[in-house]
C-alpha positions as CSV (number, residue, x, y, z in Angstrom):
1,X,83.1,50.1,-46.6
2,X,82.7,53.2,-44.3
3,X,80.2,52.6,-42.0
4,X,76.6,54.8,-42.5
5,X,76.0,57.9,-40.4
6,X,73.5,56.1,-38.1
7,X,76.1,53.2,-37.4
8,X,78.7,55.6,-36.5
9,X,76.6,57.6,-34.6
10,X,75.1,54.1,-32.2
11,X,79.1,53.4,-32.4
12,X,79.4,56.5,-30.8
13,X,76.9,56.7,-28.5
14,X,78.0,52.4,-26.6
15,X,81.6,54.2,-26.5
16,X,80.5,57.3,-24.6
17,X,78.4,55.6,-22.6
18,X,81.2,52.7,-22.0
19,X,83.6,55.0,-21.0
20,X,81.0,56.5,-18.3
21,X,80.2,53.2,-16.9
22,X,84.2,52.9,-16.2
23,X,85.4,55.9,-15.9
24,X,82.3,57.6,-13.8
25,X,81.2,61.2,-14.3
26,X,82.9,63.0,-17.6
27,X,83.0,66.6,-19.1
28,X,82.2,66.9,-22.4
29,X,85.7,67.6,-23.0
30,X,87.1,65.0,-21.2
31,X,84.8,62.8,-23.1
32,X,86.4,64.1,-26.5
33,X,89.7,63.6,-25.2
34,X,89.1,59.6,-24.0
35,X,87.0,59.0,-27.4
36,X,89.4,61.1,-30.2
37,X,86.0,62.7,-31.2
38,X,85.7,65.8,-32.6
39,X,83.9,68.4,-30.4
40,X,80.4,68.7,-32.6
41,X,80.0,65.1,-32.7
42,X,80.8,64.9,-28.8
43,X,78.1,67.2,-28.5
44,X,75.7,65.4,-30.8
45,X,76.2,62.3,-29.0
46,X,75.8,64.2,-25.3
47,X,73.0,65.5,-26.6
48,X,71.1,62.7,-28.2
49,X,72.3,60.5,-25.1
50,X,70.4,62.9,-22.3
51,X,67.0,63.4,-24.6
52,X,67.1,59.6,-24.6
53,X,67.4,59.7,-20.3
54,X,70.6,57.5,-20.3
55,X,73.1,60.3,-19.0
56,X,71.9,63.8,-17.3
57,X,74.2,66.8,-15.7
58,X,75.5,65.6,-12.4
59,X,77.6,68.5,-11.3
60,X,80.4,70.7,-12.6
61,X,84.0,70.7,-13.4
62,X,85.3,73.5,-10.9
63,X,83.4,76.5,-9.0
64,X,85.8,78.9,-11.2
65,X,84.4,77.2,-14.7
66,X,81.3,77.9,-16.0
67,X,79.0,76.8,-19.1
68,X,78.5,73.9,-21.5
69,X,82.2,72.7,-20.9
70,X,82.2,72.7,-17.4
71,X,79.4,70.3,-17.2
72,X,79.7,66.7,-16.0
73,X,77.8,64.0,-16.8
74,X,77.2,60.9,-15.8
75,X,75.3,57.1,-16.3
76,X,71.5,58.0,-15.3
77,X,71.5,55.5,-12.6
78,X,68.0,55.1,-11.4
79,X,67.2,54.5,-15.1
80,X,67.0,50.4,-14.1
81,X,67.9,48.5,-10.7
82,X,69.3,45.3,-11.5
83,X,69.3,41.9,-8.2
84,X,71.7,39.9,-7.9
85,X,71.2,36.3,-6.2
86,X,73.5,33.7,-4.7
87,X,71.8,30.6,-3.9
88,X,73.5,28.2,-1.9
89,X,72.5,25.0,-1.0
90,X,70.8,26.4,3.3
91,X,70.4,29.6,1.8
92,X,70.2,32.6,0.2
93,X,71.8,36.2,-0.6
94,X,70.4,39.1,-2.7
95,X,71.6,42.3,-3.7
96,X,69.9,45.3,-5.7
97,X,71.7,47.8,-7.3
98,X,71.1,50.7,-9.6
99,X,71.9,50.8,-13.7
100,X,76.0,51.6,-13.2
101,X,76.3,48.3,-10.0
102,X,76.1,50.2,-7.2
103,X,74.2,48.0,-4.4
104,X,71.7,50.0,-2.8
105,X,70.4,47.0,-0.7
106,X,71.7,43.7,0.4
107,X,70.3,41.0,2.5
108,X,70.7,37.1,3.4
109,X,68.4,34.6,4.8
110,X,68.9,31.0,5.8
111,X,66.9,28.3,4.2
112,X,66.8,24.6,6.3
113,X,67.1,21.5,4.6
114,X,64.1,20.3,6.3
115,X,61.7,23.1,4.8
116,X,59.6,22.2,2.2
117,X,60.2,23.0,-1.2
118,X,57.3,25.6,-1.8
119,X,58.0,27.5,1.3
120,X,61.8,27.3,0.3
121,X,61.3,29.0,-2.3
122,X,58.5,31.2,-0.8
123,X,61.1,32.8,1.5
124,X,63.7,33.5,-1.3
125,X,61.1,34.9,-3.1
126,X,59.9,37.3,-0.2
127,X,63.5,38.1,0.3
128,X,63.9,39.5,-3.1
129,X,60.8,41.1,-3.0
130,X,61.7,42.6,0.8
131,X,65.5,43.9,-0.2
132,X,63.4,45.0,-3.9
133,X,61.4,47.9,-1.2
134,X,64.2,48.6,0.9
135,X,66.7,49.9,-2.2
136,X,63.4,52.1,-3.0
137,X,63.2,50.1,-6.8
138,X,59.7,50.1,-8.3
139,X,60.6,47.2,-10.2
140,X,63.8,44.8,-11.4
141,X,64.9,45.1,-15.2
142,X,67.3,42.1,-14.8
143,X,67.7,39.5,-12.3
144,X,71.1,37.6,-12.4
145,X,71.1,34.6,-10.1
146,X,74.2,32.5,-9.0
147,X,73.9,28.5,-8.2
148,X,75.3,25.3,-8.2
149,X,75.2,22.5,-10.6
150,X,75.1,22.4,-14.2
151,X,73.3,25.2,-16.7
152,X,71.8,23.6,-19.7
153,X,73.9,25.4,-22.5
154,X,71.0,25.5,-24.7
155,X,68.5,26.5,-22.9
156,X,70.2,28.1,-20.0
157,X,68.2,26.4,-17.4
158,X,69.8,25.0,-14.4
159,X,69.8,21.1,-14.8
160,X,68.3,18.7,-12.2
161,X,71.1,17.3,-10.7
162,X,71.0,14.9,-7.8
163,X,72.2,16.0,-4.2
164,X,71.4,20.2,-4.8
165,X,68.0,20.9,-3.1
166,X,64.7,20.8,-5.6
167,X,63.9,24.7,-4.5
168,X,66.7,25.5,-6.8
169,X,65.1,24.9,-10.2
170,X,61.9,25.5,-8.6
171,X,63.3,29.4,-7.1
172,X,63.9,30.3,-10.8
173,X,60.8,29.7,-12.6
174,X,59.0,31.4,-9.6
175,X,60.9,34.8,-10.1
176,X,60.3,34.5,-13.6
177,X,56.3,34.1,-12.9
178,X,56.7,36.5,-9.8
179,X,58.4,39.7,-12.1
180,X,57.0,39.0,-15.4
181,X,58.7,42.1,-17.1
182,X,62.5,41.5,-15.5
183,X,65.2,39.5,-17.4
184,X,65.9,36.4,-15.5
185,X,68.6,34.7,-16.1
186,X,71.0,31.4,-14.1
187,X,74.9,30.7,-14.3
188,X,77.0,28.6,-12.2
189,X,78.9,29.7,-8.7
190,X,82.0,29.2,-9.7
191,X,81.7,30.6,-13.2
192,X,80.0,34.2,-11.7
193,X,82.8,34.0,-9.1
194,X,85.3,33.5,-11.7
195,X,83.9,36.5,-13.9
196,X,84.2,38.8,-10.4
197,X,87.7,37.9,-10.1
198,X,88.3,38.8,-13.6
199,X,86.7,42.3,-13.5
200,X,87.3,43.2,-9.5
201,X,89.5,40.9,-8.3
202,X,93.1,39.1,-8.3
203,X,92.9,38.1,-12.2
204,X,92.4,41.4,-13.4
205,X,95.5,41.5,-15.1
206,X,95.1,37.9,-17.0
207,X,93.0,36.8,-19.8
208,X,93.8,32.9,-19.1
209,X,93.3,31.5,-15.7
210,X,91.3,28.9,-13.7
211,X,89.2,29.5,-10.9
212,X,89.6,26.7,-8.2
213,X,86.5,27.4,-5.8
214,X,86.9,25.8,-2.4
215,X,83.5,25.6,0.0
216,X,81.2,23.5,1.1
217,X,82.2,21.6,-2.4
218,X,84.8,22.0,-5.1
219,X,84.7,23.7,-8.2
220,X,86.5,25.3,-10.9
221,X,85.8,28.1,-13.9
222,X,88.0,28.3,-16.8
223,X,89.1,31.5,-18.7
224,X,90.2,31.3,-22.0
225,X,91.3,33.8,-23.8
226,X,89.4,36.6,-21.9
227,X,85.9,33.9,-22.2
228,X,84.6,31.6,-20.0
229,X,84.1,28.5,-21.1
230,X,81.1,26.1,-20.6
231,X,82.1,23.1,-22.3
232,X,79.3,21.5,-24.6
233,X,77.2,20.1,-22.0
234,X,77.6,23.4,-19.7
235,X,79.8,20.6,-16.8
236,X,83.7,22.4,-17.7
237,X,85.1,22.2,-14.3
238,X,83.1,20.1,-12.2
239,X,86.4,19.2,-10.5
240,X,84.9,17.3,-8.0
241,X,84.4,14.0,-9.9
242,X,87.9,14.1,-10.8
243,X,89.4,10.4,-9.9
244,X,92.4,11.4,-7.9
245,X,94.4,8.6,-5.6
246,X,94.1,8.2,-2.0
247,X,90.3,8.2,-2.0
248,X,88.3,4.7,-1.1
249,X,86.1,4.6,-3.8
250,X,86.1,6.3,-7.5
251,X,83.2,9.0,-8.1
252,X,80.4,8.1,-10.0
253,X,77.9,9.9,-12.3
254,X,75.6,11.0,-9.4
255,X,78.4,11.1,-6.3
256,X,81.6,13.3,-6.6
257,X,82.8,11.4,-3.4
258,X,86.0,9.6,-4.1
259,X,86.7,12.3,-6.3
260,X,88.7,15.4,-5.8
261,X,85.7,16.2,-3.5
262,X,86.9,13.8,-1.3
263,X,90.0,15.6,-0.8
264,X,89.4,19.6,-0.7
265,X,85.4,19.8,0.7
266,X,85.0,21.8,3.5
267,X,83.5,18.3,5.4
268,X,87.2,16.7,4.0
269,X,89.3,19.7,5.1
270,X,87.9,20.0,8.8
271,X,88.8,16.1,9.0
272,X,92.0,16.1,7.6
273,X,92.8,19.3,10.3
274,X,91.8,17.2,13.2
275,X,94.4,14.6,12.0
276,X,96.6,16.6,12.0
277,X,96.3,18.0,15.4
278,X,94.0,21.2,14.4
279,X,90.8,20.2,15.9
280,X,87.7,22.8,14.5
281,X,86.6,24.8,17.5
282,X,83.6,23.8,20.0
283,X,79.6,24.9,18.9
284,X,79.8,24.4,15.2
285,X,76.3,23.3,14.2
286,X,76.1,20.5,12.1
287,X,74.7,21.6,8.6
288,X,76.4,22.5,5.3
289,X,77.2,26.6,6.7
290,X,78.7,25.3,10.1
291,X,80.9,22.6,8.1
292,X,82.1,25.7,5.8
293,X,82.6,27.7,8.6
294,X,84.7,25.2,10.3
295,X,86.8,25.0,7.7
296,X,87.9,28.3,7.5
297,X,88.4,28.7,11.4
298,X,90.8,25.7,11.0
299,X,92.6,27.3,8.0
300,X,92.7,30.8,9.1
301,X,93.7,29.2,12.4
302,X,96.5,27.2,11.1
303,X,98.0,30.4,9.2
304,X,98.2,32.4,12.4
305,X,100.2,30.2,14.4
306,X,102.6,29.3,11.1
307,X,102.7,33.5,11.1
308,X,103.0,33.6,14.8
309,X,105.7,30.6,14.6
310,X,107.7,32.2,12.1
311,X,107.7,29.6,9.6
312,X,105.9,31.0,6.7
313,X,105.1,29.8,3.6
314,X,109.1,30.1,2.5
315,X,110.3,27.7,5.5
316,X,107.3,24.8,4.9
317,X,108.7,22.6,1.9
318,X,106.9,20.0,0.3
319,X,105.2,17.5,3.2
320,X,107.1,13.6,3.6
321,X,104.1,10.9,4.4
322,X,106.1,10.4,7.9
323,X,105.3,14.3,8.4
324,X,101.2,13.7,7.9
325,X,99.6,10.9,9.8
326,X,98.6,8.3,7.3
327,X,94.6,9.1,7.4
328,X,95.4,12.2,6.6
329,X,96.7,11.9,2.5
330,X,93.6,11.5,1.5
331,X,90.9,9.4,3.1
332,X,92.1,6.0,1.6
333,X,93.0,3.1,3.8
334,X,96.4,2.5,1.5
335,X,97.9,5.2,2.4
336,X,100.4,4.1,4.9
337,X,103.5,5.6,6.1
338,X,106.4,5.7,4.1
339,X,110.0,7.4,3.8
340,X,113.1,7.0,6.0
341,X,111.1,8.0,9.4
342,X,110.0,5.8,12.1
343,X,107.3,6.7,13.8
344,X,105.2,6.6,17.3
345,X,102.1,5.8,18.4
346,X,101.1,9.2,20.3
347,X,98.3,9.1,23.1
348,X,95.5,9.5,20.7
349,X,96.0,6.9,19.0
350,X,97.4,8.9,16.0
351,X,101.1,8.5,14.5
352,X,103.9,11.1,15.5
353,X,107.0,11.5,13.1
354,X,110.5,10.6,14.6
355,X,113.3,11.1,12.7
356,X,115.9,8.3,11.8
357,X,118.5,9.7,14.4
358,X,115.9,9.3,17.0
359,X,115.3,13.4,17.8
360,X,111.8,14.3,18.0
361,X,110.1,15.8,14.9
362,X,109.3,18.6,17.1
363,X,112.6,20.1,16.8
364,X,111.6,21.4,13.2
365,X,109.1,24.2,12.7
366,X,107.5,21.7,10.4
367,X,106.6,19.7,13.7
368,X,104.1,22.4,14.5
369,X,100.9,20.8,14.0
370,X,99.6,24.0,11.8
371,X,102.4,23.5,9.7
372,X,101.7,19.8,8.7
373,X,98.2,20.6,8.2
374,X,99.0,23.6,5.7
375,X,101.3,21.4,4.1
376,X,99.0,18.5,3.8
377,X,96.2,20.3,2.1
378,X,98.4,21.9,-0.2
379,X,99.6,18.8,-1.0
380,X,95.8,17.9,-1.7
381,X,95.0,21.0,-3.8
382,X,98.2,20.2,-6.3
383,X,96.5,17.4,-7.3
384,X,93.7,19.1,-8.7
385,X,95.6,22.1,-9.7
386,X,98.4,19.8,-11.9
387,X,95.5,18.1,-13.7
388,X,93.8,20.8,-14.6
389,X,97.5,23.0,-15.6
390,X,98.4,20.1,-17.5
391,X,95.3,19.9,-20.1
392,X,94.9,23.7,-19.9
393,X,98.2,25.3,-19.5
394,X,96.1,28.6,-18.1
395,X,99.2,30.0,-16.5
396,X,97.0,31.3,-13.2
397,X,95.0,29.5,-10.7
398,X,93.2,30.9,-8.6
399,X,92.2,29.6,-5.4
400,X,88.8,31.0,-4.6
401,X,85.7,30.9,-2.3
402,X,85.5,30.7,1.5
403,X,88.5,28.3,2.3
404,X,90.7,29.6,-0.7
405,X,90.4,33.0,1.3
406,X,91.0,31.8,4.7
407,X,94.5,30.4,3.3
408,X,95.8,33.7,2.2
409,X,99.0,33.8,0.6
410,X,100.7,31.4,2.6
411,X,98.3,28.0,1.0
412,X,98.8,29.4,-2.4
413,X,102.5,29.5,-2.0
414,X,102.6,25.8,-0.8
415,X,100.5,25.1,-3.7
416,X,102.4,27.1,-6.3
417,X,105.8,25.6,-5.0
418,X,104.6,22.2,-5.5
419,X,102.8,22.7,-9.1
420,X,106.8,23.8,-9.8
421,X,107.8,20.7,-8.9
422,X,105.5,18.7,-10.4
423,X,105.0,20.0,-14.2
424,X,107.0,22.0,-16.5
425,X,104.2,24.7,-17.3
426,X,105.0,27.9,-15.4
427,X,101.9,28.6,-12.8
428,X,101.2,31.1,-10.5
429,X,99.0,30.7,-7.7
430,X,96.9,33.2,-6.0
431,X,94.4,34.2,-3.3
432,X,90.9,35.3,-4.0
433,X,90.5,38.5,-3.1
434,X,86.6,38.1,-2.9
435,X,86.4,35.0,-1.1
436,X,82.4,33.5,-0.8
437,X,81.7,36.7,-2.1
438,X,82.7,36.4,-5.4
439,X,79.4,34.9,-6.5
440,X,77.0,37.6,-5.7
441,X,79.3,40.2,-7.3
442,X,79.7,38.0,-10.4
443,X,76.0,37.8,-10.4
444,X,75.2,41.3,-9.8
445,X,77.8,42.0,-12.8
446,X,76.1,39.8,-15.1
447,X,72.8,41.3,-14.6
448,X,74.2,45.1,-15.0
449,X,75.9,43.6,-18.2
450,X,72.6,42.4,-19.8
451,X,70.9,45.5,-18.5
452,X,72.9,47.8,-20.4
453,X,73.6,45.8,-23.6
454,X,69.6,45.9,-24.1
455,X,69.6,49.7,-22.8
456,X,72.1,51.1,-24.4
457,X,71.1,49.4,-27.9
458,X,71.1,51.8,-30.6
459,X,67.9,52.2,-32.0
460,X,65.3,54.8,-31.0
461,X,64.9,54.7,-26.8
462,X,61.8,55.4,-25.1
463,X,62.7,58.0,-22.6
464,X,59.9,56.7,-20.1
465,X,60.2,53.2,-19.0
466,X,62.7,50.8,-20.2
């Protein structure tokens, strides 16, 4: 059944205006080309889509060309302004941008975990309102906000969940009551980071993948099929509480530690660096930002000198226990030496790796403590990442967020090369190319995503207003 003049004409009109969003700024005839529209109905559409103050005449094709056909048009932008929140657990970023994503402000405060809750949540809320002014925005048509813990698939409400601060839940019924007339909505971190990879970042190219986010905690988004998916009781990839050996203890349904928390945290990853003789630098403050941070110093440190070193990615292989000392496979008091090496008691107090011919470890690059280190926590991360490649098979894992990044390519090749070994389902591994920003872009895209969808509804369109 053919499809009635006003259908084909809104069909129309979300294509045009599609192809603007991705494309940018089109001729009319550049438009017809892109759509396979005839000319009078590309000039319908232009013109029904500037009465209605969506698009507007931005410039023009070339100083030699002149008339209708020469004009460009574009998204108009100023039409809404869209924010974009990432709530962590000390604090806060927010970003506003105009109708098409571009960020015309951007600012970050910290929040302490010894404030209160209602001035917690006071300061975020003066902090949209502050970086609202300062992109020149009247008001906010959508508000897309980032955080951890579990969204209630029905309802869409972040869940209480023990350990995440109570300003949280709190912050988003306060914007709600604050900006009455924007669109607030709440997804996960580590699904918003996983939908900015998707769109702007290393998984552009893939329709299947898993996010693995590594921070202050773990996480990981799945992508199925081009969709992200929530599970039924919104908790898909709360890797952290997955039992894994080498922990102490088992998780439980309030306490990811003993889980894969345990082994891939930022607090686990710092330890497991100073066992391996890559101690976190001097004057990190002790709070959930300086443990992140100290991670990533120790990673991106332990990179450089492998770089430096010359021992790359390609000349670590898969770690021995006698090449890790024993506190250092995963937190658990079983995890003893074991293999053909003898070993030493070093100064510290730590164990050293001898070989069975009785020549120091230190010979091989694999000595350097950098080395044993990188290998260790890749041997860490392909525990997760063969659990969650062997029930999902997605093909790509992505290892994302502040540590992922600091690994670069040389962690996910470690990882990658052990995932070979250790199924038969062909994976490749990659580096965010976002890092800890991931979530406020994945935010920031899910507002301008909501924005539009109502905005460029057919129907008849105010041209004041929204």
């Amino acid at each position: 059944m053919p499809a009635s003049p006003s259908t084909a004409r809104a069909i129309n009109d979300r294509l045009a205006l599609r192809l603007l969003q991705q494309e940018g700024p089109l001729t009319a005839g550049q438009l017809k080309q892109l759509t396979g529209l005839s000319r009078p109905t590309v000039a319908d559409l232009v013109e029904r889509l500037t009465a209605a103050g969506l698009i507007a005449v931005v410039g023009e094709a070339g100083e030699q060309r002149r008339g209708p056909n020469a004009k460009v048009y574009g998204i108009v932008a100023d039409r809404a302004h869209l924010a974009a929140l990432d709530v962590r657990t000390e604090g806060v970023a927010v970003a506003v941008a105009d109708l098409v994503g571009r960020v015309l402000a951007e600012e970050s405060v910290p929040i302490g975990g010894d404030m209160g809750t209602g001035h917690a949540v006071e300061q975020a809320v003066a902090l949209v309102e502050r970086v609202v002014k300062e992109a020149g925005a009247d008001r906010l048509h959508t508000v897309g906000i980032g955080a951890p813990g579990l969204i209630d698939p029905a309802s869409g409400e972040l869940r209480d969940s023990s350990g995440l601060p109570e300003w949280h839940r709190r912050l988003v019924a306060a914007l709600q009551e604050r900006l009455p007339e924007a669109r607030v909505s709440v997804e996960n971190e580590t699904n918003l980071a996983a939908l900015a990879e998707q769109r702007d970042g290393v998984a552009r190219d893939r329709d299947t993948f898993v996010l693995l986010w590594l921070g202050h905690g773990t996480g990981a988004a799945v992508v199925l099929d081009g969709a992200l998916r929530r599970g039924a009781s919104g908790g898909t990839g709360e890797i952290g509480f997955l039992p894994v050996p080498g922990t102490a203890a088992l998780p439980s349904s309030t306490d990811c530690e003993g889980g894969f928390h345990s082994l891939a945290a930022a607090g686990a990853v710092v330890d497991l660096a100073a066992r391996c003789g890559v101690p976190a630098g001097p004057g990190q403050e002790p709070s959930v930002v300086g443990v992140v941070r100290a991670a990533v110093a120790v990673v991106r440190s332990a990179v450089r000198q492998v770089r430096e070193a010359g021992t790359g990615a390609g000349a670590l292989g898969p770690a021995r226990a006698a090449d890790v000392p024993h506190s250092a496979s995963g937190g658990g008091e079983s995890g003893g030496v074991t293999g053909g090496d003898e070993t030493r008691a070093r100064s510290d107090g730590e164990e050293e790796p001898r070989s069975a011919n009785g020549s120091e470890a230190s010979a091989s690059p694999r000595a350097l403590p950098a080395a044993r280190f990188l290998d260790a926590l890749a041997d860490r991360l392909a525990v997760g990442v063969a659990s969650v490649v062997a029930i999902l098979d997605p093909g790509c894992v992505v290892l994302g967020g502040e540590v992922g990044q600091a690994g670069g390519d040389e962690l996910a090749a470690l990882v990658q090369d052990r995932i070979a070994r250790m199924t038969p389902l062909p994976t490749e591994v990659r580096t965010t190319t976002l890092g800890g920003r991931a979530v406020l872009r994945g935010a920031l895209l899910t507002a301008r995503d909501r924005a539009q969808e109502e905005l460029f509804a057919p129907g008849e369109r105010p041209v004041q207003g929204w």
